[in-house]
N, C-alpha and C positions, 0 to 999 in steps of 0.2 A: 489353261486353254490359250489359244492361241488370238488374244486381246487385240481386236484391230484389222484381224486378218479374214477376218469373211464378210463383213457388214460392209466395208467401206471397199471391197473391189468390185461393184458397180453397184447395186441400190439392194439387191437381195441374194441371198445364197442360201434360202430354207426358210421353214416354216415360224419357228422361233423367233427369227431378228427380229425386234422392234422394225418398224416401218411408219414414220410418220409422213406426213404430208406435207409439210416442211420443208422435207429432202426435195420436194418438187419444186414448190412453188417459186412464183419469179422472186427470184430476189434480184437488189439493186446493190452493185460494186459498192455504195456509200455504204455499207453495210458491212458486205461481205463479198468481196470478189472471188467466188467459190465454188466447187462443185457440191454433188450432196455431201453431206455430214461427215468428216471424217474422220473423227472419234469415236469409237464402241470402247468403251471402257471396263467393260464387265467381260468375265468368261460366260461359258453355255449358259450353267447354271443362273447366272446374275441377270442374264439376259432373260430368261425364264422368269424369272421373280417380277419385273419389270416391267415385262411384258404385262405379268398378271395383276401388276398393282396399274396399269394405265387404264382408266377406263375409255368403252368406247366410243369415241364421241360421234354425232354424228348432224351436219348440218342441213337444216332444214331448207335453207336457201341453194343450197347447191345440185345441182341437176345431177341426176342417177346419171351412176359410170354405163355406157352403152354396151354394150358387147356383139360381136361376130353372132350371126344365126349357126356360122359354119362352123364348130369346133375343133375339129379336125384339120381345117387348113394350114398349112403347111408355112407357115412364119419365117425359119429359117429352119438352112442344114449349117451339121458344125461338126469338120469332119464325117460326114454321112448322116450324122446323127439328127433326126428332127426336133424343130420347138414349133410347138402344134398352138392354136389359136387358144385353145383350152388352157393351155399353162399360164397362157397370160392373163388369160378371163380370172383365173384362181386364183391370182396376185391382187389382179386390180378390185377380182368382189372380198378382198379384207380392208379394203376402203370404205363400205358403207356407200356412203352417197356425199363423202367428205370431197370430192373430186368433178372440181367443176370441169362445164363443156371448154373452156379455154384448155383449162390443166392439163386434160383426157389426152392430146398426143404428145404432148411431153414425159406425160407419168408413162404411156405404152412403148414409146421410146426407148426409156428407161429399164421397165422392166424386160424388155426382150435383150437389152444390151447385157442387163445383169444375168438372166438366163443362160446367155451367151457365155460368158463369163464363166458361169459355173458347171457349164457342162465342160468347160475347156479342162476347169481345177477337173473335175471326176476323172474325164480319160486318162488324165496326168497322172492323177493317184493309179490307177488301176494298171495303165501301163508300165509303173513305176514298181507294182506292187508293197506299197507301202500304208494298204488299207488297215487301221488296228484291228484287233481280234477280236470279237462277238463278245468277249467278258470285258474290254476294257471300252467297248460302249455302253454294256450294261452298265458299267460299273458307272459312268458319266450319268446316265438316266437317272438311277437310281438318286443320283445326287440331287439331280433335278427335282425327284419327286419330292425329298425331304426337303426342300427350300419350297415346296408348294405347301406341303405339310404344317409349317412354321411360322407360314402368313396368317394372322389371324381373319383376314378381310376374305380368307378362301375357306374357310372352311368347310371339310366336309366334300367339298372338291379332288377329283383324281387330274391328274396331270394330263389324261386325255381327256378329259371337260374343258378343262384350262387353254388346251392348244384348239379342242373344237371352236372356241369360243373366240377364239382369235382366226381362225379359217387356216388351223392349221392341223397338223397329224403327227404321231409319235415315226412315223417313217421320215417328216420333213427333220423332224429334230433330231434323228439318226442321221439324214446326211450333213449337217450341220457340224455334227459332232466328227461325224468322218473326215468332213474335211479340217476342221480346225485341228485335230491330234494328228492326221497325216504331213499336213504343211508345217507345224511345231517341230514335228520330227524330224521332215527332210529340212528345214532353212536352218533348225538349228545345231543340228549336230556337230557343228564344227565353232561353235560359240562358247568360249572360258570368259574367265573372270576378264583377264587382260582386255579382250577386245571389246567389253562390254565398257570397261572403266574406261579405255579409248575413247569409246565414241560421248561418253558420257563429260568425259574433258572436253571436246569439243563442238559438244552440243547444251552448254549448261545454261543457257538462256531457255533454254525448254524446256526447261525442270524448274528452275529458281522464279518461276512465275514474274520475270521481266518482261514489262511490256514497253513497246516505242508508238507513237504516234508520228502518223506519217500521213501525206497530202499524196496525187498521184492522178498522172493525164493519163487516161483510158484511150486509142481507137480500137474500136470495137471492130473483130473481122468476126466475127461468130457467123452470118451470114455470106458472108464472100466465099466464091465459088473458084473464080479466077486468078491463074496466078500476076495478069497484070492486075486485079483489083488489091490482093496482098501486096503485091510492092508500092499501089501508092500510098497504101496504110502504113509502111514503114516507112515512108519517105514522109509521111505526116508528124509519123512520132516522133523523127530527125530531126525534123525542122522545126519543132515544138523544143527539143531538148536546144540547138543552138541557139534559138530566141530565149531561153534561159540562160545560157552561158553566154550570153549576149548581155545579159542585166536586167533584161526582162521580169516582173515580179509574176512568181510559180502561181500566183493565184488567179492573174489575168489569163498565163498561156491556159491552164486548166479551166477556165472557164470560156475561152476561144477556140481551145481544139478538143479537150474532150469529149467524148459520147456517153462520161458515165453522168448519172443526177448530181454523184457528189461536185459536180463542176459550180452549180449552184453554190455550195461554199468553200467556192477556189481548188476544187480536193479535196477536202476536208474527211478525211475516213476515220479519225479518233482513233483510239487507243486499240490492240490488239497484241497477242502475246505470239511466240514465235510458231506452236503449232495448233491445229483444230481451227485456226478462222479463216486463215487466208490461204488460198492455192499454196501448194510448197514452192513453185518460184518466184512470186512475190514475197511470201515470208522469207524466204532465205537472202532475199535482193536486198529487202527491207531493213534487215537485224543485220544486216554487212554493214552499214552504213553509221557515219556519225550523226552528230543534231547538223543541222543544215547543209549534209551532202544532199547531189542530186545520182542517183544512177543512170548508167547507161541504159538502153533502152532492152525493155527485157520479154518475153514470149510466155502467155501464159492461153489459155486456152479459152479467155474473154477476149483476148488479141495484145496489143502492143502496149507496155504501161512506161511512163518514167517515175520516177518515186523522191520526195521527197521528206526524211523523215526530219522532224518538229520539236521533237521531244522525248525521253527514257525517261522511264521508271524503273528503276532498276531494283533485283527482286532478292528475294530473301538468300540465304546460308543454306544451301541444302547438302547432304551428302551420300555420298555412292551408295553404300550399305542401305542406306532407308530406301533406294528407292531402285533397287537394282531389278527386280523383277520389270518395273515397267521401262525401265531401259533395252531389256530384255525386246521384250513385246515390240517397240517401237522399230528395234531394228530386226523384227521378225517383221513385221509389214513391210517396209521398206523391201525387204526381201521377195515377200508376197507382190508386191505392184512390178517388182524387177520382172520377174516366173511370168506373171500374166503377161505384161507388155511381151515378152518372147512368145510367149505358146500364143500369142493372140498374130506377132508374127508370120509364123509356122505353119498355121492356123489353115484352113479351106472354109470359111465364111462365106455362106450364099445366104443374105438378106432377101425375102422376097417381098418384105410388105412394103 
């Protein structure tokens, strides 16, 4: 299945995915300057299993998700197409009441964007016609069921218990599947051995589990509307980077101009490995870098960062053959984020909420 390429192209794409709360909540750049989650590691079927071994948790402190009286109302079109009030109420009641009143329009945000998202991948498939055939989804379920079968903590359970139980249905886990074996098929059809072993020469920091530590002055445009308010955020992070190259010690500018918490210790964001922590243009800024470069000033979608990296750990001996399927996978997402950014494009997006 196509590992990576339906979870993380905006927060849901079916009934199935795992969906933690997590993926929401605030996080703080000292952490993780991120968007949701982006590694799914499992195909359909693992992601089934997962699912079924998570139990549901559910917090008592947290204020019930609210929802629309109006079901029906009209959220977005996407290409003509509607996303109705109800699709979103469906997402957010697999929440429980883990979903505080703060969270509640962040996480709706989100799921409508994902919505979005996956209504764009279906036109794509269907206009493409590249939907699989009725037996090579069964034949995916079927799979599923036998990984439900093999749980001991399930027993006795049918696989439509399992996805009820998660607020989901054997039609969400068919489009699931539709879409992960359509997108597999169309990114990869033109993927040999060659350009897999390619990319994996020059991506082996992301496999040999090396890690760098690295410090980094955040401004934060996440909020900026304007494009003079952007430019003085860049003229911030300029004049943060020349008082660095001035002699300035990285720990004071980071704690006079940054916006992120880790300013508090100079920058200070710890160790991280080149992919799943950090936005992909910080990690890639990041792992360019020697022990005490500083980078140019770089755009991630937290706003403007400069990067200091501190330290390698440099990772093990891995090799091609062991690990070539998720090389595989890696640059099928890569592929998947490319497609979306285009058809998102393309796209006739009418947000109305």
């Amino acid at each position: 299945m196509l590992r990576g390429c339906v979870k993380p192209l905006g927060i849901i794409l079916g009934g199935i995915l795992c969906l933690h709360l997590s993926a929401f909540a605030a996080e703080t750049d000292a952490q993780k300057p991120s968007s949701p989650p982006k590694k799914a590691k499992a195909e359909v079927k693992s992601e089934a299993k997962a699912v079924a071994n998570e139990p549901k948790q559910k917090d008592a402190t947290a204020a019930p998700v609210k929802k629309e009286d109006d079901s029906n109302k009209i959220l977005a079109t996407v290409n003509g197409e509607n996303i109705n009030q109800k699709d979103v109420n469906l997402m957010l009641s697999r929440f429980g009441n883990q979903i505080s009143e703060e969270q509640l329009p962040a996480v709706t945000k989100q799921i409508l964007d994902g919505l979005i998202t996956q209504k764009l991948i279906m036109q794509f498939i269907k206009e493409n016609k590249i939907e699989p055939a009725k037996a090579t989804i069964d034949t995916e379920l079927n799979k599923v069921r036998e990984e439900i079968k093999s749980n001991p903590s399930l027993a006795n359970q049918t696989l439509e218990q399992v996805l009820e139980s998660h607020g989901s249905s054997i039609d969400d886990l068919k489009k699931d599947i539709t879409i992960s074996l359509s997108l597999e098929k169309y990114l990869g059809k033109e993927l040999d051995d060659q350009k897999l072993k390619a990319y994996f020469e020059q991506n082996k920091a992301a496999y040999d589990e090396t890690e760098v530590k690295a410090s980094h002055v955040l401004v934060d445009t996440r909020t900026m509307k304007t494009d003079e308010e952007l430019a003085q955020a860049k003229d911030k992070i300029n004049k943060a980077k020349a008082d660095v190259v001035a002699g300035k010690d990285f720990a004071d500018i980071a704690k006079q101009y940054s916006d992120c918490p880790s300013k508090e210790k100079g920058g200070d964001l710890g160790f991280f490995k080149r992919k799943g922590q950090m936005v992909e243009p910080f990690a890639a800024a990041a792992f360019a870098l020697k022990i005490g470069q500083i980078s140019d000033p770089i755009k991630t979608n937290f706003g403007y960062h400069i990067i200091k990296v501190t330290e390698i750990k440099q990772g093990k001996d891995v090799k091609f053959d062991d690990i070539k399927q998720n090389v595989k996978q890696d640059i099928l997402q890569e592929k998947a984020q490319v497609l979306i950014s285009q058809l998102r494009q393309k796209a006739k997006i009418d947000i109305k909420a």
